[in-house]
TIVO-2410 file (N, C-alpha, C; in nm, 3 decimals):
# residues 112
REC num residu      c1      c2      c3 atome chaine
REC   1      X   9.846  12.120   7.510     N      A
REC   1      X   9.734  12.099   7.421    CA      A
REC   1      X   9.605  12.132   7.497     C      A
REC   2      X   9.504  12.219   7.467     N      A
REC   2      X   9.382  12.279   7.490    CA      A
REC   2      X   9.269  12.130   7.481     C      A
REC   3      X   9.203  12.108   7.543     N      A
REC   3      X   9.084  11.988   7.559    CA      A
REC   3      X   8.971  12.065   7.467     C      A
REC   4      X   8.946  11.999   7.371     N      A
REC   4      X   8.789  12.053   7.257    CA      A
REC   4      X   8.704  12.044   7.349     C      A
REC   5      X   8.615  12.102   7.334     N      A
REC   5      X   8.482  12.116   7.336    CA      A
REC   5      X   8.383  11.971   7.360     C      A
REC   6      X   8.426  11.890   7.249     N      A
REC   6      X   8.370  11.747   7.282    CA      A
REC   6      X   8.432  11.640   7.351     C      A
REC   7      X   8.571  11.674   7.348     N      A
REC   7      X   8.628  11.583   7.478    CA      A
REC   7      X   8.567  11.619   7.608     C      A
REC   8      X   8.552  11.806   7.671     N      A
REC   8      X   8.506  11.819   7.808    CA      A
REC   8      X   8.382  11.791   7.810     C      A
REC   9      X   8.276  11.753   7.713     N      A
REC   9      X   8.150  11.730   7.744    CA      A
REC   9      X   8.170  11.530   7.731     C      A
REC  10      X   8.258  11.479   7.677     N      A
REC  10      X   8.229  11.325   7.693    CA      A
REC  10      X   8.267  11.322   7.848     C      A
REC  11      X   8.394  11.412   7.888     N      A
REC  11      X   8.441  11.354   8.057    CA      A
REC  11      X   8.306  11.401   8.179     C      A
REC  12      X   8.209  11.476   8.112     N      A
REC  12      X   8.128  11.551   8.219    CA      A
REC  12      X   8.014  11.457   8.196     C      A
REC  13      X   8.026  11.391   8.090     N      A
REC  13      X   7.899  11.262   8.104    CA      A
REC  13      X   7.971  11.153   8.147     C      A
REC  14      X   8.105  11.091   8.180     N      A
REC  14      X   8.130  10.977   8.234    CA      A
REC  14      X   8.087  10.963   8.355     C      A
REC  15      X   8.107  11.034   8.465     N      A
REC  15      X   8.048  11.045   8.579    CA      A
REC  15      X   7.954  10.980   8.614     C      A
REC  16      X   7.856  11.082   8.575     N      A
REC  16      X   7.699  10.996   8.615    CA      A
REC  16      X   7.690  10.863   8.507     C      A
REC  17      X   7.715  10.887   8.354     N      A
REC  17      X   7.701  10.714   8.341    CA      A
REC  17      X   7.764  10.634   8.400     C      A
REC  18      X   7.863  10.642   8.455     N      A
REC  18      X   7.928  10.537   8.556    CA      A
REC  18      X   7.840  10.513   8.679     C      A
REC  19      X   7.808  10.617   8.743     N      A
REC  19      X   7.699  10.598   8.858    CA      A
REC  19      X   7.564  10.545   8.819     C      A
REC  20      X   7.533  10.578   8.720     N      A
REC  20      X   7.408  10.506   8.707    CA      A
REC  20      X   7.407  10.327   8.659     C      A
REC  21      X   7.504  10.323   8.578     N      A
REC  21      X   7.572  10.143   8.551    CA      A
REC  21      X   7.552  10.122   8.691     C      A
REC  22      X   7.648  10.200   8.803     N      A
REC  22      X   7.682  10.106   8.887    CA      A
REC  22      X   7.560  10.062   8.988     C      A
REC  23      X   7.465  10.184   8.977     N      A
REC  23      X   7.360  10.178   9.091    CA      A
REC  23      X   7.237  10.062   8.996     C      A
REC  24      X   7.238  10.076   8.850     N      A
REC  24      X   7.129   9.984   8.809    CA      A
REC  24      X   7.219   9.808   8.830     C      A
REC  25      X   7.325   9.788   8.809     N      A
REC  25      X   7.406   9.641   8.880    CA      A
REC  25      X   7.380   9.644   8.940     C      A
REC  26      X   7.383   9.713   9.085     N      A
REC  26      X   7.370   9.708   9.217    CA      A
REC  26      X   7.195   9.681   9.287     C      A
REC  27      X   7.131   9.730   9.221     N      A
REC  27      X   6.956   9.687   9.196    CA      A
REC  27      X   6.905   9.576   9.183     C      A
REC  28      X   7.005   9.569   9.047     N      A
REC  28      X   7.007   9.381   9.011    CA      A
REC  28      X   7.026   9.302   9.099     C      A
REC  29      X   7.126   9.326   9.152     N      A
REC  29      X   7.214   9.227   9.239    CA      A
REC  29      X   7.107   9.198   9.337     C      A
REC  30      X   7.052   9.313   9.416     N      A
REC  30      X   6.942   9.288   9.531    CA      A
REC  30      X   6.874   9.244   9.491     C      A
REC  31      X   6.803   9.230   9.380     N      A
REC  31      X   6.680   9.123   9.339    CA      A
REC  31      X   6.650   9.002   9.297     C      A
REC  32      X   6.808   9.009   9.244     N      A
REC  32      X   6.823   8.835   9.179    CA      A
REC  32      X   6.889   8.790   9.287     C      A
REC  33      X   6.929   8.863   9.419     N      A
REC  33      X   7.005   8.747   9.486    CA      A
REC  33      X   6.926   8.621   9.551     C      A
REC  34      X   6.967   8.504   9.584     N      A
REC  34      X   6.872   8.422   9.597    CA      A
REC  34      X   6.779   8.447   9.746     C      A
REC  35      X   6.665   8.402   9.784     N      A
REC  35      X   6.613   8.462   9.913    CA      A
REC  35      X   6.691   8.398  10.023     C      A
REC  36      X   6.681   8.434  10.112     N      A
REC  36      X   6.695   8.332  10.246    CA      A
REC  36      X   6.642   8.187  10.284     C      A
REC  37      X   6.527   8.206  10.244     N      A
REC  37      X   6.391   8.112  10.256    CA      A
REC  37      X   6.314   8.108  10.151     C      A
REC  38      X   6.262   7.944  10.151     N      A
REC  38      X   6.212   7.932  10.011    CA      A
REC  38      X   6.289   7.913   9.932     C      A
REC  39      X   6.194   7.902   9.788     N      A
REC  39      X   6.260   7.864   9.693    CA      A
REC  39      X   6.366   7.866   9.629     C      A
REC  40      X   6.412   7.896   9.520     N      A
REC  40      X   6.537   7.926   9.458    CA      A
REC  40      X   6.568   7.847   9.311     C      A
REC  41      X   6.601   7.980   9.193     N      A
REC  41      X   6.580   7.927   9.060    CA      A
REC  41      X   6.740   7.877   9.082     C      A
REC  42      X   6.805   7.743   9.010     N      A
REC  42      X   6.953   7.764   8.983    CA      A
REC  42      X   6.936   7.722   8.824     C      A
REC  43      X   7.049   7.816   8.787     N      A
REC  43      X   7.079   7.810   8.644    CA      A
REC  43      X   7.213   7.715   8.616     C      A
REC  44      X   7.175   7.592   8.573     N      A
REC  44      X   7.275   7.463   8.518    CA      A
REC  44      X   7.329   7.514   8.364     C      A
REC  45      X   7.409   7.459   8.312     N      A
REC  45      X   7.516   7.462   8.207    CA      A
REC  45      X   7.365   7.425   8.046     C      A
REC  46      X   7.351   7.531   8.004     N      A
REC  46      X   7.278   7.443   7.928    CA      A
REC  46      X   7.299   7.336   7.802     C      A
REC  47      X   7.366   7.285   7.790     N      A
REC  47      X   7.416   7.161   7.745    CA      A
REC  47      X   7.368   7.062   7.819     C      A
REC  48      X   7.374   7.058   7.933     N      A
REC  48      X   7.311   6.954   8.002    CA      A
REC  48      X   7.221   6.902   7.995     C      A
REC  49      X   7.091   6.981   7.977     N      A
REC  49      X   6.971   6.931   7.936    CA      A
REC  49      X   6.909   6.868   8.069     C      A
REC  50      X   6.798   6.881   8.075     N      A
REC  50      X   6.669   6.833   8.201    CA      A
REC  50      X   6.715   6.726   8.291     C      A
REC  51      X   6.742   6.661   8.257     N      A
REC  51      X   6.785   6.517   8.342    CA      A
REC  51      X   6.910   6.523   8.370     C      A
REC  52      X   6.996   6.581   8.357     N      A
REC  52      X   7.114   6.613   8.449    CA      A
REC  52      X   7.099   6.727   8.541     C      A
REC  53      X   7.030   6.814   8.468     N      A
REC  53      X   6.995   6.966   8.591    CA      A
REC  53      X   6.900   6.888   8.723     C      A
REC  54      X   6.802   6.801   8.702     N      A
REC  54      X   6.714   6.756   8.803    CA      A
REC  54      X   6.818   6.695   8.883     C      A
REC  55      X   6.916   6.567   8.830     N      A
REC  55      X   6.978   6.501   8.953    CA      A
REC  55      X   7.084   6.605   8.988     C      A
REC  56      X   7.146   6.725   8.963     N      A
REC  56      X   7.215   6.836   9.004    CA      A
REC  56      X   7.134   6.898   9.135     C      A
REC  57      X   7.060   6.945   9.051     N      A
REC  57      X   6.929   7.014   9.197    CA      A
REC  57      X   6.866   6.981   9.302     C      A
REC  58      X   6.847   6.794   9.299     N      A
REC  58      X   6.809   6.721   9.372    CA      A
REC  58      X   6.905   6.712   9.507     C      A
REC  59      X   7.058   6.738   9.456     N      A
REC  59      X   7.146   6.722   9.579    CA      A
REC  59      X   7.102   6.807   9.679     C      A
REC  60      X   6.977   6.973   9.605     N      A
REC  60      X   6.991   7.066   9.733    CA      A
REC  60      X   6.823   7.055   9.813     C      A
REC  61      X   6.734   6.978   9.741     N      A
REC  61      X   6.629   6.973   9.765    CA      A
REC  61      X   6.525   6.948   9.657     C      A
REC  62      X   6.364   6.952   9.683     N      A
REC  62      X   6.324   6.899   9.598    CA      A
REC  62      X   6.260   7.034   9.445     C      A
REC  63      X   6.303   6.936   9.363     N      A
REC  63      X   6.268   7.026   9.242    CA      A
REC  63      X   6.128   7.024   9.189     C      A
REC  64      X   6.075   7.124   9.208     N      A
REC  64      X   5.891   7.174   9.224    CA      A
REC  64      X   5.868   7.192   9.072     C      A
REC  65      X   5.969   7.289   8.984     N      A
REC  65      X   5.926   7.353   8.886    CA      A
REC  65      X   6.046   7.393   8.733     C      A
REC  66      X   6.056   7.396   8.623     N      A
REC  66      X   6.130   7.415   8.542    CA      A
REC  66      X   6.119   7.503   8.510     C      A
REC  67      X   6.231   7.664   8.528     N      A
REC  67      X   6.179   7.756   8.438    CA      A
REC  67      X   6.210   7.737   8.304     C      A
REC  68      X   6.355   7.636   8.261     N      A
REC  68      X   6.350   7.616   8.149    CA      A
REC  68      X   6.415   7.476   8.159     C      A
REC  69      X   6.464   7.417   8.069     N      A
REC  69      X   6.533   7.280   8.052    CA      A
REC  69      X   6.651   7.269   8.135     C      A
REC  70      X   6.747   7.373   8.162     N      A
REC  70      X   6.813   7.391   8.250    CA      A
REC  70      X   6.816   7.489   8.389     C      A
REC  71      X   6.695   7.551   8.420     N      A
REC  71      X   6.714   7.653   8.523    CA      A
REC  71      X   6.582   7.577   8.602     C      A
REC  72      X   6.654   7.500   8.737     N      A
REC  72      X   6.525   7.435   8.812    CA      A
REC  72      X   6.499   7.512   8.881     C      A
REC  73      X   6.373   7.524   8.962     N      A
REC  73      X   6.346   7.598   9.060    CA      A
REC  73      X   6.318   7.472   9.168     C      A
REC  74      X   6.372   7.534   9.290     N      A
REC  74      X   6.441   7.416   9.361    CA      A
REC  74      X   6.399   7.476   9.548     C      A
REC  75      X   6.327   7.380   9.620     N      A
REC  75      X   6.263   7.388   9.753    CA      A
REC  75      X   6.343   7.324   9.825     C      A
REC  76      X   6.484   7.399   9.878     N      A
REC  76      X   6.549   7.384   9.965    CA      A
REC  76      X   6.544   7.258  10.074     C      A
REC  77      X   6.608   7.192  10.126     N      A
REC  77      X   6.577   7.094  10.208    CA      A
REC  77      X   6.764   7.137  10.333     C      A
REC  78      X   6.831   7.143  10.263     N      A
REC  78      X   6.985   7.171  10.313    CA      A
REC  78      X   7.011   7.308  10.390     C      A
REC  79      X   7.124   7.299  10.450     N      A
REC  79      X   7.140   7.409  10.493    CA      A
REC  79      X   7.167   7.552  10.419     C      A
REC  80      X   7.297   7.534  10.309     N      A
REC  80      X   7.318   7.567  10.214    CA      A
REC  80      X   7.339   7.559  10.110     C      A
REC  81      X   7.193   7.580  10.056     N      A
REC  81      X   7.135   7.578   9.912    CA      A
REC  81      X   7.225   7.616   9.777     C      A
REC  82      X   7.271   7.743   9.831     N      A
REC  82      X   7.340   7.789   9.675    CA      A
REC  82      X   7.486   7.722   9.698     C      A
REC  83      X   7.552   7.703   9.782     N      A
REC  83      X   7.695   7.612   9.822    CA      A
REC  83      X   7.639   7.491   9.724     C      A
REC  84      X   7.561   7.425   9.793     N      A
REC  84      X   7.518   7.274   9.767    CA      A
REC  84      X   7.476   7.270   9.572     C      A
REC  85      X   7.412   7.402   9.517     N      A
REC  85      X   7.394   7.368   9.387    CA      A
REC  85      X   7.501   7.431   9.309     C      A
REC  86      X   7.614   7.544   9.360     N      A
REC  86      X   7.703   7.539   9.310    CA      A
REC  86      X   7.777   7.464   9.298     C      A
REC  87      X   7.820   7.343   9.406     N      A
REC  87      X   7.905   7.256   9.398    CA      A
REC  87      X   7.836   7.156   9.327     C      A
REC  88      X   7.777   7.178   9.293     N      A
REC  88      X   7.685   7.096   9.177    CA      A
REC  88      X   7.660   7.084   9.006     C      A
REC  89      X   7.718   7.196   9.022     N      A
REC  89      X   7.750   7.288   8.896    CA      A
REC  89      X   7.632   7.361   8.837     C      A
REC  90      X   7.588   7.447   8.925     N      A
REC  90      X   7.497   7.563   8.890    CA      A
REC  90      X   7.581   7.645   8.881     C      A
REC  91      X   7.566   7.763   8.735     N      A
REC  91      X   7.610   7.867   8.736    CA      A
REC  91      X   7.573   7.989   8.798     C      A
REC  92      X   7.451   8.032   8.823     N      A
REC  92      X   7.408   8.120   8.910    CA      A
REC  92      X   7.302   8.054   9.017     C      A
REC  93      X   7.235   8.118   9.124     N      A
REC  93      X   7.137   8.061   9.217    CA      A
REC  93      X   7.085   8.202   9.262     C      A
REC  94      X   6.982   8.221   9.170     N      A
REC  94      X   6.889   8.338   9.221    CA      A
REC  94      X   6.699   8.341   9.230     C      A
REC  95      X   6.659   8.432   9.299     N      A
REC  95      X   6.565   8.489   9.312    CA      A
REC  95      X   6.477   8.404   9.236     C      A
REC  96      X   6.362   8.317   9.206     N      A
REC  96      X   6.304   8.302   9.127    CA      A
REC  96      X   6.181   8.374   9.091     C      A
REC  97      X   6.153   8.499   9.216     N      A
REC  97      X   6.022   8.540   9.180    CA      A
REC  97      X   6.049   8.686   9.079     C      A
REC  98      X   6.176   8.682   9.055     N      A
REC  98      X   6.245   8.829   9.014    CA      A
REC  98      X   6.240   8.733   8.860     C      A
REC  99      X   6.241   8.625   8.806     N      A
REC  99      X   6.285   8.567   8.709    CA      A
REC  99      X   6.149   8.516   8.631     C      A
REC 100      X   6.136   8.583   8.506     N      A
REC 100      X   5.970   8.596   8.447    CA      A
REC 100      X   5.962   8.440   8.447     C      A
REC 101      X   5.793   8.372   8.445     N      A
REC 101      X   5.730   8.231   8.474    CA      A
REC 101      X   5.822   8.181   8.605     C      A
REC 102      X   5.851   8.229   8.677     N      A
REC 102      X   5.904   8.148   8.799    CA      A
REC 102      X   5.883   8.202   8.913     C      A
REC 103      X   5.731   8.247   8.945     N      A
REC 103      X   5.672   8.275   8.998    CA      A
REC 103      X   5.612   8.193   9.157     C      A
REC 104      X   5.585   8.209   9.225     N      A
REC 104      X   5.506   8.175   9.357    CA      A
REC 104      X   5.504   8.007   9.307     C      A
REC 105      X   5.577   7.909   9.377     N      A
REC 105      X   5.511   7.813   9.378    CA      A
REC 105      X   5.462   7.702   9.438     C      A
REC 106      X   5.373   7.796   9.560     N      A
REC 106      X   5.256   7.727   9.694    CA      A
REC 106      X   5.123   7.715   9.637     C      A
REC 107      X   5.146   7.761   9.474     N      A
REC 107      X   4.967   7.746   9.426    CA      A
REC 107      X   4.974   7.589   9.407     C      A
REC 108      X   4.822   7.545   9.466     N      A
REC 108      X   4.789   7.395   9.436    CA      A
REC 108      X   4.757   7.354   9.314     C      A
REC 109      X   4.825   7.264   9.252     N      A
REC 109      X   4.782   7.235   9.129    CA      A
REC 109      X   4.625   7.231   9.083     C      A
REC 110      X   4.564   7.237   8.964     N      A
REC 110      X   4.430   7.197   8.941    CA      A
REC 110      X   4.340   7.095   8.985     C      A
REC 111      X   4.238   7.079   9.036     N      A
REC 111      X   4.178   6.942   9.017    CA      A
REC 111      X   4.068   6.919   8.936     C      A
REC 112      X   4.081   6.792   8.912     N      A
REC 112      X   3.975   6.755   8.775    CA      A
REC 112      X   3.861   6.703   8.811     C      A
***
């Protein structure tokens, strides 16, 4: 059986869309991974809701900031941070400055 015309042009685009999936994952991955130092967003179960994610996050250090009801952003105190909030039951532990409103947070609050 002879290959059409539109089968050899779908196999001559798998290629590079495969390379490009794999290199834009691979981008991701470097940016959301969590830093070394500093902060760190972890993302809890959201069912949980605020007051279980805080005493979750608290096991790894102190919790500065909420990006949402369940994703704390969390100032390390332990050795290992993402161990300590996975075994905690965080589902991911990344990057928070890669993660929109979870930005820098050494700014001093307001004063009145």
């Amino acid at each position: 059986m002879i290959p059409s015309s539109e089968s050899i042009k779908l196999r001559m685009l798998l290629l590079p869309t495969v390379i490009f999936a794999a290199s834009l994952l691979g981008a991701m991955g470097v940016m959301l991974a969590p830093p070394s130092s500093g902060p760190v967003a972890a993302v809890f179960p959201p069912w949980w809701g605020s007051v279980r994610s805080i005493i979750a996050a608290s096991a790894a250090g102190s919790v500065v900031r909420f990006g949402a009801p369940f994703v704390m952003i969390v100032e390390p105190n332990v050795r290992s941070p993402v161990v300590t909030l996975q075994h905690n039951g965080a589902w991911f532990v990344l990057n928070p400055q890669f993660l929109g409103g979870c930005g820098n947070t050494s700014q001093q609050p307001a004063r009145q």
